[in-house]
C-alpha positions in Angstrom: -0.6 4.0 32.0 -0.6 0.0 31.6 2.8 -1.2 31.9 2.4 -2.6 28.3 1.7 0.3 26.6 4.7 2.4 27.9 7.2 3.1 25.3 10.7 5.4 25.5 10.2 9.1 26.3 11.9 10.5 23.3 11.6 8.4 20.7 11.1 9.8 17.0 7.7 10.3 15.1 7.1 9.0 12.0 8.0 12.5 10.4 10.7 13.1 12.3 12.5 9.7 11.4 11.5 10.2 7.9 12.9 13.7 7.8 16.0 12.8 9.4 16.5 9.8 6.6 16.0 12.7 3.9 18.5 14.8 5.9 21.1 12.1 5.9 20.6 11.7 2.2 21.2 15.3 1.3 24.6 15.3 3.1 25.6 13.0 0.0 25.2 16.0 -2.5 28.3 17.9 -4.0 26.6 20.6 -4.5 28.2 23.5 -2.5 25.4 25.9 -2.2 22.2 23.6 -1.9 22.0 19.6 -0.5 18.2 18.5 -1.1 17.3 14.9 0.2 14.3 12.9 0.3 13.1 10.1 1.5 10.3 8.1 0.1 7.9 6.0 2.3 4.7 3.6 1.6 1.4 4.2 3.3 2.5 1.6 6.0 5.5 3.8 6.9 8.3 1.5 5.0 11.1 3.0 3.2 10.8 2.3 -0.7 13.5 4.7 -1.6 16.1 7.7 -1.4 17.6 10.1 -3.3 19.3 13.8 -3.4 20.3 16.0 -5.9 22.9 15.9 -7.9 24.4 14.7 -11.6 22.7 11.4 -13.5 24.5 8.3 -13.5 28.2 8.9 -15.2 28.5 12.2 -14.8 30.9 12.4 -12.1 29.3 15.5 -10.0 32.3 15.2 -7.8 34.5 16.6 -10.6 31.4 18.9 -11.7 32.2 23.0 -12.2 29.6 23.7 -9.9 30.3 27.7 -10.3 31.4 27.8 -13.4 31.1 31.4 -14.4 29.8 30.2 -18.1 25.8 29.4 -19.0 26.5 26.1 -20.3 27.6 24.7 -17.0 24.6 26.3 -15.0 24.0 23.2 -12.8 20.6 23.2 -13.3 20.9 22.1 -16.6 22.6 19.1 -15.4 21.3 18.3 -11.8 18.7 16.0 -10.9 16.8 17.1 -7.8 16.0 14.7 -4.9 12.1 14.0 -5.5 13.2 12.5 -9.1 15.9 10.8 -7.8 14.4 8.8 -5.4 11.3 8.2 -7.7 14.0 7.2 -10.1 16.0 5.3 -7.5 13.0 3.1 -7.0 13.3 -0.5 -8.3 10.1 -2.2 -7.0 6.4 -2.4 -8.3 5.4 1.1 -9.6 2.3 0.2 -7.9 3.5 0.7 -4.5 4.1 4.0 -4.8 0.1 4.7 -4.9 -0.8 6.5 -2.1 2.9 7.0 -0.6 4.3 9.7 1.1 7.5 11.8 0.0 9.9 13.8 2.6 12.0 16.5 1.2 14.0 19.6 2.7 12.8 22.2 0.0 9.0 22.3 -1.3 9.8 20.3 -4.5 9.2 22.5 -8.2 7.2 22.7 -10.9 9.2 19.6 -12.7 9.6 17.5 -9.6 5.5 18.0 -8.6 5.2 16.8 -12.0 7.1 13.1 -11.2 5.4 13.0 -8.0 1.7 13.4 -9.3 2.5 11.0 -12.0 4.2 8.2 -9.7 0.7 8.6 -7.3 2.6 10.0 -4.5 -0.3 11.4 -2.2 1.6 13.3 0.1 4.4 16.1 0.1 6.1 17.0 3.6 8.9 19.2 3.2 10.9 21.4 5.8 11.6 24.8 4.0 9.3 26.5 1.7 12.2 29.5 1.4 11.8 29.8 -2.9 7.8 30.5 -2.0 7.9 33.7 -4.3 9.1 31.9 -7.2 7.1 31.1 -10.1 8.3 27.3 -10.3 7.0 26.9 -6.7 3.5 28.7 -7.0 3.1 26.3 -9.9 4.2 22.9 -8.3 1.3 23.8 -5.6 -0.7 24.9 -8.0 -0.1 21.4 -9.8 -0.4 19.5 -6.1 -3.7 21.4 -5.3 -5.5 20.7 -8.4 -4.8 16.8 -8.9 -5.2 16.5 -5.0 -1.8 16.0 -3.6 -1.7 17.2 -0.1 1.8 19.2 1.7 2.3 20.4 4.3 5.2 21.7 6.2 7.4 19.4 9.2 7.2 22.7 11.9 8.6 20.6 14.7 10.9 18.8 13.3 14.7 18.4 15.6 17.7 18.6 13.7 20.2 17.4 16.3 19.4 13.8 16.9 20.7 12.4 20.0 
């Protein structure tokens, strides 16, 4: 190998840095049972924006009932999952999300595949697909598979960074 093409044994991929930023993120969720993050990047691998679920803007989700034994605190009626948020979290030109790439922990749902179809996201790469089975799921790749949105799962992704 030339001498100027070495580079450090080790060093992260693309995905794996991205992933890792989306990890990071979801450590900033409250919620006690499920931290999502995501990390949103531009077709020339630059970070346009991040985000992880939890309560809008006011709603302190650090004083939130998140098990609440009563229906009108079911978090998901209040939560905003990491997709939107970082969609949501973005403040440049709309534009630049054309084409860009999205990393997130959990295969986003029905609502989020929604957001990232409309915001011209291209690409979904996500870590678990665990809520496969469920209806809101088989939709959102229903959704990504008919407006052309391509996912695919991080398989060699290292959670301990060193």
């Amino acid at each position: 190998m030339n001498k100027l093409n070495e580079h450090r044994a080790g060093s992260l991929s693309w995905d794996n840095y991205f992933m890792s930023i989306a990890r990071l993120s979801a450590m900033r969720s409250k919620d006690p049972s499920t931290q999502v993050g995501a990390c949103l990047v531009s077709e020339d691998n630059r970070i346009l924006s991040v985000g992880y679920n939890g309560t809008p803007n006011g709603f302190d989700d650090a004083c939130f009932p998140w098990k609440s034994p009563y229906k009108s605190y079911d978090k998901y009626l209040y939560v905003i999952h990491a997709e939107r948020n970082a969609i949501a979290n973005y403040r440049g030109n709309r534009s630049d999300l054309i084409g860009a790439k999205i990393y997130v922990d959990l295969f986003p749902c029905n609502e989020c595949a929604k957001e990232i179809i409309q915001s011209g996201i291209k690409e979904v790469v996500f870590l678990s697909d665990k809520y496969s089975e469920i209806d809101i799921v088989k939709a959102a790749k229903i959704l990504f598979d008919v407006c052309g949105i391509t996912y695919r799962q991080l398989t060699n992704y290292t959670e301990k960074l060193v």
